[in-house]
Every structure is written in C-alpha cells, then in structure tokens.
C-alpha atoms as one frame of an Amber mdcrd trajectory, in Angstrom:
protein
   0.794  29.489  -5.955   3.955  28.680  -6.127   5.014  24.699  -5.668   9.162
  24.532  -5.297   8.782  22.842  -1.903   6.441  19.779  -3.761   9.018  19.953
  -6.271  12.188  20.146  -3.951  14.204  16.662  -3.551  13.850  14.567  -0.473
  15.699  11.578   1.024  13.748   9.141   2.937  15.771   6.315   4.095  18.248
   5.009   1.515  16.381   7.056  -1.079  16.847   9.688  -2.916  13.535  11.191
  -4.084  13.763  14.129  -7.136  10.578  15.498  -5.591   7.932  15.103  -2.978
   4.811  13.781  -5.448   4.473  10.145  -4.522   1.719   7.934  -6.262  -0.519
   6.483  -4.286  -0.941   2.407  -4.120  -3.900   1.987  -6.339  -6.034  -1.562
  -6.467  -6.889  -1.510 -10.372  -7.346  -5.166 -10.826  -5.648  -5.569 -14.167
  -3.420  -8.714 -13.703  -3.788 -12.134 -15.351  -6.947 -14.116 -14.360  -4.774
 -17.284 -14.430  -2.119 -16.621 -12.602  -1.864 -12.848 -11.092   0.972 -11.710
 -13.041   1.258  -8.418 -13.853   1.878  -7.166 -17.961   3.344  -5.084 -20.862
   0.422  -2.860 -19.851   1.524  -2.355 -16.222   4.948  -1.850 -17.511   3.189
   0.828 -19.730   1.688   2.198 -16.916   4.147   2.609 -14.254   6.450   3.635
 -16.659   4.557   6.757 -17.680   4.340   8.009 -14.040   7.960   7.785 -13.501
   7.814  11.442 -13.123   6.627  10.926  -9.186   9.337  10.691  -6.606   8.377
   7.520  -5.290   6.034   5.384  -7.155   3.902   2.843  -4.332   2.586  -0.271
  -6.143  -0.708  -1.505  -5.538  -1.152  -3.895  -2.853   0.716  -7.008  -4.075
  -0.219 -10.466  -2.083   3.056 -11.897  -0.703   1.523 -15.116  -0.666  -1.348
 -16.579  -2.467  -3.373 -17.529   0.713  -2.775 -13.691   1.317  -4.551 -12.856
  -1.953  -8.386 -11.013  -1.308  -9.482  -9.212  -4.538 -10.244 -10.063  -7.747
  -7.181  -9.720 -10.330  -4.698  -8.096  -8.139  -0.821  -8.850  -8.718   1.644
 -11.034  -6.332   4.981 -11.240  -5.908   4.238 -14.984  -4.617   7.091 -16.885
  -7.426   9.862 -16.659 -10.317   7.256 -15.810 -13.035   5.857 -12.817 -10.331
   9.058 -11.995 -10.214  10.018 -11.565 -14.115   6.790  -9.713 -14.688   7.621
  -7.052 -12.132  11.170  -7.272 -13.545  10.247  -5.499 -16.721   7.694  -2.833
 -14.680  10.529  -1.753 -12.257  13.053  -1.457 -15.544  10.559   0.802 -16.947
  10.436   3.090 -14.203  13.974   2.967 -13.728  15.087   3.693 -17.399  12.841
   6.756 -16.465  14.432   7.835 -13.522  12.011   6.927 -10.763  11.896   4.680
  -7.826   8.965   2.277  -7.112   8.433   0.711  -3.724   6.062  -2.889  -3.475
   3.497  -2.122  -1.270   2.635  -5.744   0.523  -0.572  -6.255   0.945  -1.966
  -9.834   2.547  -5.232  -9.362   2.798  -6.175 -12.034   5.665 -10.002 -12.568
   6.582 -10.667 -10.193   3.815 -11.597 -11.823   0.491 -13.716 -14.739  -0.684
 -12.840 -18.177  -2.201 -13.563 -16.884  -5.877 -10.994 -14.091  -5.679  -8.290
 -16.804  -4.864  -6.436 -19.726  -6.153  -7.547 -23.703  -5.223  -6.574 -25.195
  -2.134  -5.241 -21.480  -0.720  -6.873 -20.642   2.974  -8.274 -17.556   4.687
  -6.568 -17.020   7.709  -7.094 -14.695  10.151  -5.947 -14.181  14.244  -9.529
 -15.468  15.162 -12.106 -17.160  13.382 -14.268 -13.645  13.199 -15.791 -13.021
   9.675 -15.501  -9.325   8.730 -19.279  -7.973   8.357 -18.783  -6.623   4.443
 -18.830  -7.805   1.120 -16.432  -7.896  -1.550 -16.619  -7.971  -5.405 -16.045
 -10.993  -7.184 -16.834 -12.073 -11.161 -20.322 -12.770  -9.703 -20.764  -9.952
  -8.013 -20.451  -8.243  -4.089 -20.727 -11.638  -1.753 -20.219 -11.656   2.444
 -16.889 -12.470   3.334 -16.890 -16.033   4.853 -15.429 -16.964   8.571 -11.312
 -17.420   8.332  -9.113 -20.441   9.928  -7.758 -18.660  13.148  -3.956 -18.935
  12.801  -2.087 -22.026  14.765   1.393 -20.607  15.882   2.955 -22.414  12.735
   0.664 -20.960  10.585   1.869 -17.342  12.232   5.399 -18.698  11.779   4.612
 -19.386   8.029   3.262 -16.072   6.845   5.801 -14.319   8.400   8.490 -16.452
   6.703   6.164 -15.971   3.277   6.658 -11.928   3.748  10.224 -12.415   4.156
  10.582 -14.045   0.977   8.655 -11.616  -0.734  10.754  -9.137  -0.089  13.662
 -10.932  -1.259  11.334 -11.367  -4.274  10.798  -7.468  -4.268  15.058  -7.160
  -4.396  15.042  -9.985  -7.554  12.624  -7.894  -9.097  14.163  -4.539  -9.169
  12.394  -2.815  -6.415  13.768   0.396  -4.568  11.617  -0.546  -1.452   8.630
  -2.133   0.125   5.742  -0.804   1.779   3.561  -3.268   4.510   0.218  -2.208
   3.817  -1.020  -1.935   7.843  -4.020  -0.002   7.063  -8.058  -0.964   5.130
  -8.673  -4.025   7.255  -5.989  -6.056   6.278  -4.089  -8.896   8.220  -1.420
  -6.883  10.035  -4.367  -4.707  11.216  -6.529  -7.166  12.124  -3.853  -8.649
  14.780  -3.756  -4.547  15.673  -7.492  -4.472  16.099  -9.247  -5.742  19.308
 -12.805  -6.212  17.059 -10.572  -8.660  14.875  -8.202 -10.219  17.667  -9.511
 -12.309  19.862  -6.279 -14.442  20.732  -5.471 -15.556  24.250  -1.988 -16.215
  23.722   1.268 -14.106  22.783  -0.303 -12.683  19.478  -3.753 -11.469  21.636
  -4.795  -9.219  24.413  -2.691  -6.451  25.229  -1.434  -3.767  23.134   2.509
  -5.347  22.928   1.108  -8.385  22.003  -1.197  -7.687  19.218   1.742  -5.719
  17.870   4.341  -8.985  17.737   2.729 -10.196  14.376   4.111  -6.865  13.022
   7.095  -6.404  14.749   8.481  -9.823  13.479   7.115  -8.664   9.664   9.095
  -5.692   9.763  12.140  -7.028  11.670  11.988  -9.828   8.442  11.626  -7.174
   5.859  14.061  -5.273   7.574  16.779  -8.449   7.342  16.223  -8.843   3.291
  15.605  -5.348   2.027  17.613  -2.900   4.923  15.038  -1.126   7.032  16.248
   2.373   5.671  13.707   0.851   2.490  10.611  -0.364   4.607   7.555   1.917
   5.191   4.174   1.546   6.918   1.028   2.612   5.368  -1.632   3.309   7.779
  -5.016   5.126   8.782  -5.894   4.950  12.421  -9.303   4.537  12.880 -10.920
   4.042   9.901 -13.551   0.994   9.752 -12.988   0.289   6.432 -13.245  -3.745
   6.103 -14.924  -3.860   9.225 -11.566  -2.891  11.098 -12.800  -2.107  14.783
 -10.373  -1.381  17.552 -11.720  -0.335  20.930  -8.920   2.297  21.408  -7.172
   3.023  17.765  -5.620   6.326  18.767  -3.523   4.153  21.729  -2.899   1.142
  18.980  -1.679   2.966  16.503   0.832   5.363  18.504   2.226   1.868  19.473
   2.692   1.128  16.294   4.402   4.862  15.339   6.658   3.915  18.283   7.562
   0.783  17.011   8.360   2.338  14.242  10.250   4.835  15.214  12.287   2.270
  17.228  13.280  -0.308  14.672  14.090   2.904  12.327  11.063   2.497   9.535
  11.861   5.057   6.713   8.740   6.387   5.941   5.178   6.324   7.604   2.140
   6.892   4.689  -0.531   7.861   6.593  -3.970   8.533   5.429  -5.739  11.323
   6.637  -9.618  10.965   7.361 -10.896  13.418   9.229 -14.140  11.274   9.675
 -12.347   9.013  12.395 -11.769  11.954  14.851  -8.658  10.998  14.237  -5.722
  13.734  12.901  -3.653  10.990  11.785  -0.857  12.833  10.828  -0.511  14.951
  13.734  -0.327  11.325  15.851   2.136  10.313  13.037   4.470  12.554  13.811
   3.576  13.241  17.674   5.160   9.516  17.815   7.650   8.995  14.706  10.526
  11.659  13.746  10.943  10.374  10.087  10.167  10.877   6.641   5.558  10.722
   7.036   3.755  10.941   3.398   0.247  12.284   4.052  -2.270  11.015   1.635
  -6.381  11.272   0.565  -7.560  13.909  -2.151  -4.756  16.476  -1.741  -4.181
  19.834  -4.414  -0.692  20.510  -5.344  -1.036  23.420  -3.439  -2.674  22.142
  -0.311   0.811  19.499  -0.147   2.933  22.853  -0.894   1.431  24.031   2.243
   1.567  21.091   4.344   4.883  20.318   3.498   5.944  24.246   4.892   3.897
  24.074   7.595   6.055  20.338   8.555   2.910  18.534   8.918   4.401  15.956
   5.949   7.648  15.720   3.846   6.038  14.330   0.899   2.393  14.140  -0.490
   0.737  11.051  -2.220  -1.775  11.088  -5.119  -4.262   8.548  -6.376  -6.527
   9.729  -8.379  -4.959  12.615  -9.907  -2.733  10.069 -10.877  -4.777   7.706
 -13.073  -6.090  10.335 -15.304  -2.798  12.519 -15.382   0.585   9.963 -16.443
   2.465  13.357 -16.300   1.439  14.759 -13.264   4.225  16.399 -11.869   4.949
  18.477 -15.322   1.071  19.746 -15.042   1.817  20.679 -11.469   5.042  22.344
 -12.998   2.521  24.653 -15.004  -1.100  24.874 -13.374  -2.598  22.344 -14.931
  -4.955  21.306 -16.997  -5.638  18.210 -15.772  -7.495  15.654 -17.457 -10.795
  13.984 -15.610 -10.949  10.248 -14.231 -13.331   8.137 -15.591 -14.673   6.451
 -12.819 -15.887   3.498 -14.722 -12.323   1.913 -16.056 -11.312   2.663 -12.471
 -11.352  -1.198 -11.816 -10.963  -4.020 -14.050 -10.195  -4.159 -17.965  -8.216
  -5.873 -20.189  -7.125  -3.222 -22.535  -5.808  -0.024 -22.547  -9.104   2.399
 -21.864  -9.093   4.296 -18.813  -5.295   2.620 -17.629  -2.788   3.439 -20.020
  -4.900   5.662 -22.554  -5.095   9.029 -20.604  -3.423  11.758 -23.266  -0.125
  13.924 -21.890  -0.266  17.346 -22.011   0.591  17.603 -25.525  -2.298  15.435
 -26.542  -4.387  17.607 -24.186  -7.560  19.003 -26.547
C-alpha cells in the first residue's frame, strides 16, 4: 500500500513538519541518577530518529517536586538546560523538530524516585491506589500534600519557566502531558479532585489549573507551539472521572479556544471512548492519533481525516530509521522488551542496526 499521505508535509502551528510520522513520548529512564540530566547517549538517540516529523520527548518534570519515576529527565535548571542543548542540536543538524513534552507527575510517584526535601502535591490529599517502580522495587504510592492556593500559584509559575527553559534549550515546541494520571488530570478528574474552592467542583473549575498552564506556556513559547496530549478515559494511575467524555470535550474546547496547535490523543478503544472522534467533534486543528498504529493503518486514517499525523512508540525504539523502512516495506527490526526501561549503556537504546546493518 501505498504511504505518500504519511509521507506528505504538514504544518501544525508554527511548524513545518516534512512528514506526518511523529515519535511518540517514550519514559525510558536513562538519565543521570544524581541529578536527572539527560546525555551523549540521548543526544545519540534523538538524533538518529530525526527522520520523524516531529520528535515528542519523554515526559520531562518541569519541576523537581513534579518528578514521579525513576531516572526520568527535567528541564528543572541551567545544567537541564545545556544537556538538552546538545540533544535538540542533534536533531536539528538532522533536520527535525523536537517538542518537550511536560510531564509533572503530581500524586504519582514515591519519595525514592525524587530528590530530598521535594513534596508530592496533589489537588486533594487522595493517594492514587497503584504502585510504581523504584530501585527497590513496585511500592504503593503514598498520600500527597493537597495544594494551598500558593502552592497552585507556584507550579504554575514553575511550568512557565520551563518553557522558557524549553526556548534556552533549543526546543521547536512543548507538549503538556494531560493524559496517564498525571497532575493536570488529576485537577480534570472528579476521583482525584476533591477541592471546594475555585480549582474543585464543577467542570470550569477543575479546568482553571490548566487553563492558566497553557495561557503561561502560551506567553513564553507562542501558543501556535503548545500541544495537549491526552486519553479520555483511561484509568491508568488510578485516573477516575465520573463523566470523562463531558471533561475532556471541555478540555478540546478550551483548546480550541485559546488556539492549541496540536491535540495527541491516544486512542483506547477499551474506555468506550473513540477519543479521536471527540477530538475532533470539539477541536478543528492539527490532532496526532497515537497507540500501536501500521504505516498503513495512519495512511488510511490520515485519508479518511480522522488524524493529520500519526505517532509511533514502539516501532520507534527498535527502528532509528523508521520513516526510510516505511519508504520501502520494511523490514523492521524487533523490540526487546527487556532494555525497554532502564540501562546505562547503549543495548536496547542506541544499539538497534539501520537498514544497512539489517542481517
């Protein structure tokens, strides 16, 4: 089957895409123990997947209260900032673009995964009901500090200087990770918000913690280079809202207000949920379907106008030069599922062969 749509240029925003194959944001816990900077082999690694239109970091903790998971990268100081320096070059000097996907994790984490004398905080003082991995192993989330006003204040003021952090750095856009659990969907979620004030209750006000994170993004980077990354109702990290089809065409509208450039929404058909037909029932720009998709499944999505550009994760990690095996059928190579997390060398991350190393 032919692929020339996939493979057609596409503008979202201020950017100019030279095709429609977008890697995913991919957790693969790789940066420094000591002090969650990223490396030469990130650099490595991005750089080799220039190839995609858009390249969509993993999630990157704008703060390092916001951090959840073991050895992922921020974007929290200078020396962040000089680290993701040289990845962004490297994509760059290979003609792509790579968006920072911002990712503050709230209630979801556990004290070993962060820093000393960082905090969880959360709306409410509600422990999500699952475990995470740490060095010693899966371990029950512990109950967050609900957020005082200042504290709301503060993050929001933290995201907006991560995103002047993201410009510093090199970075063609940001993506606010709104999906998996995380803090601007547990102010979204009614299982997850139990606030009585301004940030609680109704629908308008459990979407103000967003709207003034995007409206702060939006004043640093231009909102022509902001996207939201969602996946309305999926339970993942014990994210529970009573009605998520309602709170997350909200949020499309919101979008679609303030002008967002692009909407990545996961499809999971699970959730009785067609997330992408909600996308873009409530949102008339650029919408980036993702989860498990063939080259030519995305060529006929992208005809059919259910999405303008496809994502890929794990077709990603085991094929650097995906786009040129799309180009001619494959082969691809197979993931190994074991390097998928964690590692301090090069098997499994950087190590995958092109095609010309293919046996």
């Amino acid at each position: 089957m032919a692929i020339d749509r996939l493979l057609s240029p596409l503008t979202i925003g201020d950017l100019s895409l030279k095709n429609r194959v977008v890697m995913a944001p991919m957790t693969r816990s790789r940066a420094s123990q000591d002090d969650d900077c990223v490396s030469d082999l990130h650099e490595t690694y991005y750089g080799q997947r220039a190839n995609a239109g858009l390249i969509i970091t993993e999630g990157v903790h704008p703060t390092l209260d916001g951090k959840g998971y073991n050895r992922t990268p921020g974007i929290c100081n200078d020396a962040h900032v000089g680290a993701w320096s040289r990845v962004t070059q490297a994509v760059h000097d290979r003609g792509g673009l790579i968006a920072c996907q911002l990712m503050h994790c709230g209630r979801v984490g556990h004290p070993d995964n962060k820093s000393d004398k960082t905090r969880m905080l959360a709306p409410s003082a509600i422990a999500a009901q699952a475990e995470i991995f740490t060095a010693d192993g899966m371990k029950a989330m512990p109950t967050p500090e609900p957020m005082s006003l200042a504290d709301i204040d503060a993050v929001v003021a933290d995201y907006g200087r991560a995103a002047q952090r993201c410009v510093s750095a090199g970075f063609d856009g940001v993506e606010l990770h709104c999906a998996s659990g995380y803090l601007p969907g547990q102010f979204l979620a009614s299982g997850s918000n139990h606030r009585e004030d301004e940030y609680g209750g109704s629908l308008a006000n459990r979407l103000r913690f967003i709207e003034r994170v995007i409206a702060v993004l939006a004043n640093v980077i231009g909102v022509a280079r902001v996207g939201l990354r969602i996946s309305p109702g999926n339970p993942y990290n014990d994210h529970i809202d009573a009605t998520p089809e309602a709170t997350y065409a909200g949020l499309l509208q919101l979008a679609e207000r303030v002008g967002i450039a692009w909407v990545h929404a996961i499809r999971m058909p699970s959730t009785g949920i067609d997330s992408l037909a909600l996308t873009r029932a409530n949102y008339s720009g650029a919408v980036i379907g993702s989860d498990s998709y063939t080259a030519s499944e995305a060529e006929e999505s992208i005809g059919e106008g259910r999405v303008d550009a496809v994502s890929f994760g794990r077709l990603y990690i085991a094929n650097p030069d995906l786009v040129e095996r799309f180009k001619q059928g494959g082969p691809f190579n197979k993931m190994d599922k074991r390097t998928i997390y964690g590692g301090e060398g090069s098997a499994g991350y950087t190590d995958y062969p092109p095609l010309s190393g293919d046996a």
